[in-house]
mmCIF file of the C-alpha atoms, coordinates in Angstrom:
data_MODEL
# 
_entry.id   MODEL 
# 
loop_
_atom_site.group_PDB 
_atom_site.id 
_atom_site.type_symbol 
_atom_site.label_atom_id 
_atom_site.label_alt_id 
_atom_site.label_comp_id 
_atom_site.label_asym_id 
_atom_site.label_entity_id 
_atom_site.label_seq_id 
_atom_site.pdbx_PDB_ins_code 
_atom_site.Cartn_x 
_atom_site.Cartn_y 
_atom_site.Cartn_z 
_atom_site.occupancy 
_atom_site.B_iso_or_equiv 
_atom_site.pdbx_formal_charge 
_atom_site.auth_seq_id 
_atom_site.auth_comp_id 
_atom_site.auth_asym_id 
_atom_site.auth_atom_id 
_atom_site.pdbx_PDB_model_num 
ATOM 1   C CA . UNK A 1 1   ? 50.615 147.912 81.600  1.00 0.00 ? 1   UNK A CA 1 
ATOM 2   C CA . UNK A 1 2   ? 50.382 151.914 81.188  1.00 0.00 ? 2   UNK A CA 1 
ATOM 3   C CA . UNK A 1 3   ? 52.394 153.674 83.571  1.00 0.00 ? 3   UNK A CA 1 
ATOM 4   C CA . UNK A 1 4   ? 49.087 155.470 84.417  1.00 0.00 ? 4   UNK A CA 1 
ATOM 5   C CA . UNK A 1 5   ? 48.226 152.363 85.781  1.00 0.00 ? 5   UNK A CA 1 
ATOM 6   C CA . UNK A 1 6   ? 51.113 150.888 88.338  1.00 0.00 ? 6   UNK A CA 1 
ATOM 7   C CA . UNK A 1 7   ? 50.039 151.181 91.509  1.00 0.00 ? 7   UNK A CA 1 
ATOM 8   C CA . UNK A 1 8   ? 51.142 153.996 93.472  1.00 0.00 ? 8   UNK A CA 1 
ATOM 9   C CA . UNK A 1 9   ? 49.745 155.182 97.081  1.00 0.00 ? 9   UNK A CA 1 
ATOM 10  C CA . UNK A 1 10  ? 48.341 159.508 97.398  1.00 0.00 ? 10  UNK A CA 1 
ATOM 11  C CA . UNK A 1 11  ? 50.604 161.060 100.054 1.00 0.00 ? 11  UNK A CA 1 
ATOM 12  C CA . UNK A 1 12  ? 48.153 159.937 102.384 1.00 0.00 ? 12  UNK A CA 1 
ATOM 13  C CA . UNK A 1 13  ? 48.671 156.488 102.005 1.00 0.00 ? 13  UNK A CA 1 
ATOM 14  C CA . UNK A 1 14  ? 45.181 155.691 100.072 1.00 0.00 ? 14  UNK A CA 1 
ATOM 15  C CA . UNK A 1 15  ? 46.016 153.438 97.407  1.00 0.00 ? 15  UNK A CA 1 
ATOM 16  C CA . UNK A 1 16  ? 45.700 154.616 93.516  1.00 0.00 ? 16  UNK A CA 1 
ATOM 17  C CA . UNK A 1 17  ? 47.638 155.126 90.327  1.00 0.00 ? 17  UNK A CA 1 
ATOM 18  C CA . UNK A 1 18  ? 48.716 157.614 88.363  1.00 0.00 ? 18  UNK A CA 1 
ATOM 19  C CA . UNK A 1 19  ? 45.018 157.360 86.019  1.00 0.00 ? 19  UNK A CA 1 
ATOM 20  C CA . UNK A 1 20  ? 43.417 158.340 89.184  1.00 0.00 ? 20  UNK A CA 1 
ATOM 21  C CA . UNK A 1 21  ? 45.774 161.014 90.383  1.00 0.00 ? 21  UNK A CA 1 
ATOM 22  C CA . UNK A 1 22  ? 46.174 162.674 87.648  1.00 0.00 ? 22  UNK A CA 1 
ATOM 23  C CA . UNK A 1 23  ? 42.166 162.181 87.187  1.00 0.00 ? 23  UNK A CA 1 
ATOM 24  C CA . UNK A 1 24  ? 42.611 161.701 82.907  1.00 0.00 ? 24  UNK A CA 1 
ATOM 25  C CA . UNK A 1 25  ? 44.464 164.783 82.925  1.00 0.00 ? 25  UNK A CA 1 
ATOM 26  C CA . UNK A 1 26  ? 48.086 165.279 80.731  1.00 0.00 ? 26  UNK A CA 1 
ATOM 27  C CA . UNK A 1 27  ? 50.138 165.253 83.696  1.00 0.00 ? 27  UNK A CA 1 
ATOM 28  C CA . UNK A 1 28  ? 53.743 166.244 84.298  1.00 0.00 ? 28  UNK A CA 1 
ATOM 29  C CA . UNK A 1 29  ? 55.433 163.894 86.768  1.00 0.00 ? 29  UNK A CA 1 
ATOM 30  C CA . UNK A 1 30  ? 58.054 165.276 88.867  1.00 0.00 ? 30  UNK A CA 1 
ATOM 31  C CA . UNK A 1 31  ? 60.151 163.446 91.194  1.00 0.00 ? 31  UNK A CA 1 
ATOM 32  C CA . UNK A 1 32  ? 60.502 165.900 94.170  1.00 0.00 ? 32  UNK A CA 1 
ATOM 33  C CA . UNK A 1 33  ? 62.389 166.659 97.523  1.00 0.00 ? 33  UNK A CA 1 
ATOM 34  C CA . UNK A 1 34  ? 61.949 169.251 100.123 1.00 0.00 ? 34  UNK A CA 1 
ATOM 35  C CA . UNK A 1 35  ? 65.969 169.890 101.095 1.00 0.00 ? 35  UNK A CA 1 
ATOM 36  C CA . UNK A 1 36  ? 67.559 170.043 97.184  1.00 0.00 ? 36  UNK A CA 1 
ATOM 37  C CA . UNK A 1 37  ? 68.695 173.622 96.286  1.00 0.00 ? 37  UNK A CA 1 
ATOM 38  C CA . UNK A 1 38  ? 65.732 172.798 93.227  1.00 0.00 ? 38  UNK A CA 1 
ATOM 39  C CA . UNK A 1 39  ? 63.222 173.110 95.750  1.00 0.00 ? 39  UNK A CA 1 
ATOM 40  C CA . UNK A 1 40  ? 62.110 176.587 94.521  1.00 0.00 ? 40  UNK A CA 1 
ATOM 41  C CA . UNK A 1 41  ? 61.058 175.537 91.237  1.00 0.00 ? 41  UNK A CA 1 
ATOM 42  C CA . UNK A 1 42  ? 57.932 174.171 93.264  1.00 0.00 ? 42  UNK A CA 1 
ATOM 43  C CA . UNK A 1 43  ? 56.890 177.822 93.173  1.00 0.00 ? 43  UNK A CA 1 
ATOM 44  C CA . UNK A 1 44  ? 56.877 177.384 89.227  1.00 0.00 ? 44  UNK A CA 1 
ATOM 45  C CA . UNK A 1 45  ? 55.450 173.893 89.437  1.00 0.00 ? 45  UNK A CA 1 
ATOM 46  C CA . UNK A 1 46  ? 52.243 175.579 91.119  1.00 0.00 ? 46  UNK A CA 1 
ATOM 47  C CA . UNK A 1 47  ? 52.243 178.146 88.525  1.00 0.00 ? 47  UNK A CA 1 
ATOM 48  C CA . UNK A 1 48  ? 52.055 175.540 85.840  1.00 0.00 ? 48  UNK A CA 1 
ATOM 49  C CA . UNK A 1 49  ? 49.193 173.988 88.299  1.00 0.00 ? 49  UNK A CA 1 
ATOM 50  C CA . UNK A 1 50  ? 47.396 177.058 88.152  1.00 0.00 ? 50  UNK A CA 1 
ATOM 51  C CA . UNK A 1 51  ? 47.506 178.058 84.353  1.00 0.00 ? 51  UNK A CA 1 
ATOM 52  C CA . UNK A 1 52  ? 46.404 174.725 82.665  1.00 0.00 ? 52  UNK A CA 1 
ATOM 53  C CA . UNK A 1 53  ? 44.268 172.772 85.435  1.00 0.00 ? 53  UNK A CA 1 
ATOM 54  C CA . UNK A 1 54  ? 40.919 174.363 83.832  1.00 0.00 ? 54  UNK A CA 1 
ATOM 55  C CA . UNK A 1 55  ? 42.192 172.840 80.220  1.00 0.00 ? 55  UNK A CA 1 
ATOM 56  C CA . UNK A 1 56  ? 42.819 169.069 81.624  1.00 0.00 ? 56  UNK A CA 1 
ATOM 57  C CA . UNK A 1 57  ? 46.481 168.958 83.171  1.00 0.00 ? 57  UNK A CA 1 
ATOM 58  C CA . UNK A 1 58  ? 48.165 168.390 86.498  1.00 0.00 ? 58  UNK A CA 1 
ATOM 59  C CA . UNK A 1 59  ? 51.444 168.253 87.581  1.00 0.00 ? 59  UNK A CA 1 
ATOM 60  C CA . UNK A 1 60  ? 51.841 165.619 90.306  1.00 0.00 ? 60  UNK A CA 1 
ATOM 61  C CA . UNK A 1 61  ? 54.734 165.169 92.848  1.00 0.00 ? 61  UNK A CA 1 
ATOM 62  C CA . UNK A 1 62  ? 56.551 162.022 93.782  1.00 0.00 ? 62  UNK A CA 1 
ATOM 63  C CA . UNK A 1 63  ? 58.921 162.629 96.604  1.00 0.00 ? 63  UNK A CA 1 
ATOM 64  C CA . UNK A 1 64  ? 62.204 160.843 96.733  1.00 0.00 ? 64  UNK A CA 1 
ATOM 65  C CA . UNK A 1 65  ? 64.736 160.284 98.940  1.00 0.00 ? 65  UNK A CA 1 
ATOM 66  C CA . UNK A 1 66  ? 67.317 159.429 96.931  1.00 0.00 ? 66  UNK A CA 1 
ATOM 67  C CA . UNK A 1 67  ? 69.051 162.117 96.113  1.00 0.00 ? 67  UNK A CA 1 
ATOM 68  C CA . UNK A 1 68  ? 71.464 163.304 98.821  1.00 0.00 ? 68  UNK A CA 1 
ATOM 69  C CA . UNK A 1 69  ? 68.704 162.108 101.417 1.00 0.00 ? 69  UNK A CA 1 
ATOM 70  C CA . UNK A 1 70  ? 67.320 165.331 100.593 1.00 0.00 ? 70  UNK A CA 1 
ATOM 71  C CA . UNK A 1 71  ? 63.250 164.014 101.144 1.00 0.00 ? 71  UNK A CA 1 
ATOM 72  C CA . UNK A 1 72  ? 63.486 162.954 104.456 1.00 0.00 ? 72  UNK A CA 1 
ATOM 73  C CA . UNK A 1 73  ? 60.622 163.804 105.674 1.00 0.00 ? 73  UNK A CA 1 
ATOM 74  C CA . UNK A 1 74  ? 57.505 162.102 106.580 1.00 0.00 ? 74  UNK A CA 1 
ATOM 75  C CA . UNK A 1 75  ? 54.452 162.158 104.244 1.00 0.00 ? 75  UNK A CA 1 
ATOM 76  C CA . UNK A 1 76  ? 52.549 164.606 106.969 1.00 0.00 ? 76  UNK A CA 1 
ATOM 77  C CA . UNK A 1 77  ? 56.081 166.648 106.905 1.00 0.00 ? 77  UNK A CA 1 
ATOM 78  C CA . UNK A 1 78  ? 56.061 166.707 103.058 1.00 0.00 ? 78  UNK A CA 1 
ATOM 79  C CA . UNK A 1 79  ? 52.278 168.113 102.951 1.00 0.00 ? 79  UNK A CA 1 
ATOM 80  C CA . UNK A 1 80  ? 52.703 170.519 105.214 1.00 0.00 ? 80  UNK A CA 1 
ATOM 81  C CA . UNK A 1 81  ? 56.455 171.772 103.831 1.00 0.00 ? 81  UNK A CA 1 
ATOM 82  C CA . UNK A 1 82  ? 54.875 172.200 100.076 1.00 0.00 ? 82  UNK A CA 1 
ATOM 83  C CA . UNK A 1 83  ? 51.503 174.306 101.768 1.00 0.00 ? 83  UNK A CA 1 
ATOM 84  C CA . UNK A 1 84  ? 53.150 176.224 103.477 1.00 0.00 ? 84  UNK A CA 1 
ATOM 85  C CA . UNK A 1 85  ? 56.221 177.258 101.507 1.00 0.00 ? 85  UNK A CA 1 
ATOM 86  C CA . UNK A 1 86  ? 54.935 176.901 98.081  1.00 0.00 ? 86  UNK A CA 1 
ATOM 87  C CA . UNK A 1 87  ? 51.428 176.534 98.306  1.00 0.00 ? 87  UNK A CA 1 
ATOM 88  C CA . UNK A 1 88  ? 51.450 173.541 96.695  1.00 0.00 ? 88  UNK A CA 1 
ATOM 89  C CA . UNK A 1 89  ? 47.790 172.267 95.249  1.00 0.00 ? 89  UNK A CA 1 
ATOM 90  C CA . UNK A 1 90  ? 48.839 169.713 92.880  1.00 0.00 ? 90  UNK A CA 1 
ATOM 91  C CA . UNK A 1 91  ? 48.952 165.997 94.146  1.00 0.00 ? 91  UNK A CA 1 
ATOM 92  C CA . UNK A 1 92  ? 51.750 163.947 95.798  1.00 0.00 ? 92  UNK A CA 1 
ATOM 93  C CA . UNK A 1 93  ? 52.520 160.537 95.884  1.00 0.00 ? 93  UNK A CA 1 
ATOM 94  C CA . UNK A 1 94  ? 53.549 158.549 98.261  1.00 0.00 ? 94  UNK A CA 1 
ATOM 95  C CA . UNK A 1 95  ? 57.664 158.804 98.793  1.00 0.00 ? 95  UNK A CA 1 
ATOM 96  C CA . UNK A 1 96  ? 59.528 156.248 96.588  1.00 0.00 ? 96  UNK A CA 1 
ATOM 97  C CA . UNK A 1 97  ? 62.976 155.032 95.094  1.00 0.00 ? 97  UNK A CA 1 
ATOM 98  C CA . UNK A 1 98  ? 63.082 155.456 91.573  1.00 0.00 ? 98  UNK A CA 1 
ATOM 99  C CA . UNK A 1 99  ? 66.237 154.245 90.650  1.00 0.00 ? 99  UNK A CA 1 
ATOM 100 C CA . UNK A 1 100 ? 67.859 150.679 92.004  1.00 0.00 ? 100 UNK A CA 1 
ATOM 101 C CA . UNK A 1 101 ? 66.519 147.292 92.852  1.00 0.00 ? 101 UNK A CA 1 
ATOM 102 C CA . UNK A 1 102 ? 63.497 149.111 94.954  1.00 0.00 ? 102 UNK A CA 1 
ATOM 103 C CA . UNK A 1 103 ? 62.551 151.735 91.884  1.00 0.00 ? 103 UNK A CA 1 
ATOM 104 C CA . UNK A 1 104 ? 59.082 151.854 91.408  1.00 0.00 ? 104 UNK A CA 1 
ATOM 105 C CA . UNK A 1 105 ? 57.290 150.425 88.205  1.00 0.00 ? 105 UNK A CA 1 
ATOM 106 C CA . UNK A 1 106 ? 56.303 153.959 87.230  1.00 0.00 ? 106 UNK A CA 1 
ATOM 107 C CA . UNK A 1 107 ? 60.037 154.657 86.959  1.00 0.00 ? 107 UNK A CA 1 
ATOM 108 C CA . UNK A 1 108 ? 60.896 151.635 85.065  1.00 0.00 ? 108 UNK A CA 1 
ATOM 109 C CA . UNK A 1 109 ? 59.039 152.818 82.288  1.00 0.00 ? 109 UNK A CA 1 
ATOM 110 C CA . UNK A 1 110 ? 59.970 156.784 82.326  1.00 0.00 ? 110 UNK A CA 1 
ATOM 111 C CA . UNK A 1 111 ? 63.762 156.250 82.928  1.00 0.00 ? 111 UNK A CA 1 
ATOM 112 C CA . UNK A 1 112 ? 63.000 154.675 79.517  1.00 0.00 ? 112 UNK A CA 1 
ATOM 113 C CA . UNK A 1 113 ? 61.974 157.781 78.103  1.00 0.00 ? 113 UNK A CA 1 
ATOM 114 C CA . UNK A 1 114 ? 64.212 160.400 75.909  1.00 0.00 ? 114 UNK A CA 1 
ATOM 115 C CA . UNK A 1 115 ? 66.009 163.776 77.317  1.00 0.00 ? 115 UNK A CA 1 
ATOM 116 C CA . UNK A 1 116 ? 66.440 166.303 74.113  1.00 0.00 ? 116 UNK A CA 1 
ATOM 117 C CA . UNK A 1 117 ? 70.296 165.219 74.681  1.00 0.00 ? 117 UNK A CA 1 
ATOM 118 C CA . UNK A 1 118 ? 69.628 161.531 74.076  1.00 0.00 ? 118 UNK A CA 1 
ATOM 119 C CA . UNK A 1 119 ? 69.497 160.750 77.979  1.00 0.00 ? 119 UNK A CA 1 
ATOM 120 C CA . UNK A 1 120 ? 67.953 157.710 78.807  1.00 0.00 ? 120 UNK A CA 1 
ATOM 121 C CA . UNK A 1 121 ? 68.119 155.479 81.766  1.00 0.00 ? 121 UNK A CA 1 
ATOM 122 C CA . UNK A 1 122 ? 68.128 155.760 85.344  1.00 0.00 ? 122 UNK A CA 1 
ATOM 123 C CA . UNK A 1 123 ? 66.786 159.136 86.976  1.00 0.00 ? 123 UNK A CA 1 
ATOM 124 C CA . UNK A 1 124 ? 69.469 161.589 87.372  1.00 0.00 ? 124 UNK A CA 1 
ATOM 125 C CA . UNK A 1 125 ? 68.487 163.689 90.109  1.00 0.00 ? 125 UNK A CA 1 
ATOM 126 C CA . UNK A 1 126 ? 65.762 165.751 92.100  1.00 0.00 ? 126 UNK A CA 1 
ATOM 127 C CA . UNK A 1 127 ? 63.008 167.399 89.996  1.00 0.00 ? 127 UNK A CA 1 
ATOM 128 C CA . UNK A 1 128 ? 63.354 165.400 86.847  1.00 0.00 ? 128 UNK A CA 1 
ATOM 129 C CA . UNK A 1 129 ? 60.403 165.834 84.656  1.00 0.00 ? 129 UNK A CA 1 
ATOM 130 C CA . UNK A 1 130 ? 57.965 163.563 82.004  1.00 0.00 ? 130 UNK A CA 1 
ATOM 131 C CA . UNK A 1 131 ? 54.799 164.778 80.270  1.00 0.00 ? 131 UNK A CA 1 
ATOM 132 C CA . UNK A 1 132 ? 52.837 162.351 80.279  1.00 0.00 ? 132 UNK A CA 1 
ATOM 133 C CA . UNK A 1 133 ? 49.761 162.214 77.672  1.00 0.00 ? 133 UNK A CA 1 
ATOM 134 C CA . UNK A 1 134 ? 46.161 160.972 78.858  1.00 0.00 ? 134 UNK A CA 1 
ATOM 135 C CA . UNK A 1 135 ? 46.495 157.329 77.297  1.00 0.00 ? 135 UNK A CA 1 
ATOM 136 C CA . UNK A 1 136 ? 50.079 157.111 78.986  1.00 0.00 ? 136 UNK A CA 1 
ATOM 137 C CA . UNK A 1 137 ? 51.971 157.879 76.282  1.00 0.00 ? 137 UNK A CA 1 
ATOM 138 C CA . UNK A 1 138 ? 55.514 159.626 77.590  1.00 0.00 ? 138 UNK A CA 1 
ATOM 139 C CA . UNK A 1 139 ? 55.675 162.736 75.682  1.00 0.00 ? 139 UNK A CA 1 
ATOM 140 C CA . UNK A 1 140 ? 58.872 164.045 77.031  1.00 0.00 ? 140 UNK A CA 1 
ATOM 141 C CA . UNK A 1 141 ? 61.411 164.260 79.490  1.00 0.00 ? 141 UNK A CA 1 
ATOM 142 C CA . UNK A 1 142 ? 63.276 166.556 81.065  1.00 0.00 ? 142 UNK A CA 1 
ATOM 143 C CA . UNK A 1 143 ? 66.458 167.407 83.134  1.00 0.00 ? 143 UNK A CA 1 
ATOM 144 C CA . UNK A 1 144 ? 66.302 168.422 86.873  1.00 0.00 ? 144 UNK A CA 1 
ATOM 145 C CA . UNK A 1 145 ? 68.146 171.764 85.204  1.00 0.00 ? 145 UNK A CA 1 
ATOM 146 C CA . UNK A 1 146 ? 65.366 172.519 82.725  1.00 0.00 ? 146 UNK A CA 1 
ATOM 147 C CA . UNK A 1 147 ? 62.876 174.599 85.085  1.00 0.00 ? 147 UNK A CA 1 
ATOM 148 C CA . UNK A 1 148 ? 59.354 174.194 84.565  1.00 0.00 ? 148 UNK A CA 1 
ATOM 149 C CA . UNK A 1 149 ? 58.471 177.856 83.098  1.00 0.00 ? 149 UNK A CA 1 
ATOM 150 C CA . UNK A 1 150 ? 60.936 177.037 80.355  1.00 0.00 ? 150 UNK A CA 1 
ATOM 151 C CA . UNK A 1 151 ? 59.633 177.109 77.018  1.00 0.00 ? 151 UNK A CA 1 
ATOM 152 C CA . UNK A 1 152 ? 60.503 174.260 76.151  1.00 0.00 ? 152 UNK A CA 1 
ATOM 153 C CA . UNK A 1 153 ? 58.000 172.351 78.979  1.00 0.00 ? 153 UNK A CA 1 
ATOM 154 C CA . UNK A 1 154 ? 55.497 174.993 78.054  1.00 0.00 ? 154 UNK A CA 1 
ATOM 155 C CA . UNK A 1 155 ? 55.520 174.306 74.322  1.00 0.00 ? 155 UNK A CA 1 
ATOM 156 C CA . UNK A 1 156 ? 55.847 170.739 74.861  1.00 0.00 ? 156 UNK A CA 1 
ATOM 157 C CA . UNK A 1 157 ? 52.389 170.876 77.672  1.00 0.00 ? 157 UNK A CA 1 
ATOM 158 C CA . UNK A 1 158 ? 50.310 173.206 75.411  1.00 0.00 ? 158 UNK A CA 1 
ATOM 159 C CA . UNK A 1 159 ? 50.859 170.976 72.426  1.00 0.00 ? 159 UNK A CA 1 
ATOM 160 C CA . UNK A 1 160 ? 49.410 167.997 74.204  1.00 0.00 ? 160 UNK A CA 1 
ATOM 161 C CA . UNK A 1 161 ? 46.755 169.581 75.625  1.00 0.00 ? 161 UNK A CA 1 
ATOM 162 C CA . UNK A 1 162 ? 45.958 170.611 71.945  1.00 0.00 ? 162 UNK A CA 1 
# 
């Protein structure tokens, strides 16, 4: 199976997967939380959002609560949080684990996936990043530390979207 095509609930609880979110787009998955001092780079998230949407991509959010219980909100709480301090238009997920006996299936696959410093395995923290192509493919991954206006993400999303 893909990892577009696990199972995974929109914030609002309607059931999907990540084909449907991310609507055949390249997408770049983040796991998120609304209380981790890498909350701001949702502001860069939505400028990502912004600047390729028109050319077929879409970042899309999967809260966690993981980290330093720092998502511990509920989904309405997470919606309105990310409108109203980041104006965020990209799609969320429904809240999972994605490390641990409960980690979702998306996240058994991309914990499989490659950091540029040979990183692979379980999710290290808050806003950890994959590109993922339109067939499913896991282009990349990226550290929570690696912000997404770096060039790095940008050079890795314009080359997929060709």
């Amino acid at each position: 199976m893909s990892v577009l095509d696990a199972p995974i609930a929109r914030i609002d609880g309607t059931p999907s997967s990540l084909r449907e979110i991310a609507e055949g787009s390249v997408a770049l998955v983040v796991n998120v939380a609304s209380q981790c001092g890498l909350t701001p780079q949702y502001t860069q998230l939505q400028a990502l959002q912004e600047k390729y949407v028109d050319r077929g991509f879409t970042v899309v959010g999967v809260p966690c609560n993981q980290f330093g219980a720092q998502e511990p909100g509920t989904a309405e709480e997470i919606v309105t949080f990310c409108d109203r301090s980041y104006g965020v238009t990209f799609p969320l997920t429904e809240k999972v684990d994605v490390n641990g006996p409960e980690r979702h299936p998306i996240f058994d696959e991309l914990s499989q996936a490659t950091t540029r410093s040979g990183k692979t395995g379980d999710v290290s923290w808050n806003f950890e990043k994959w590109l993922v192509d339109r067939d499913g493919t896991v282009l990349a991954r990226f550290s929570p530390q690696v912000p997404p206006d770096d060039p790095r993400i940008i050079e890795a999303v314009e080359s997929a979207l060709g």
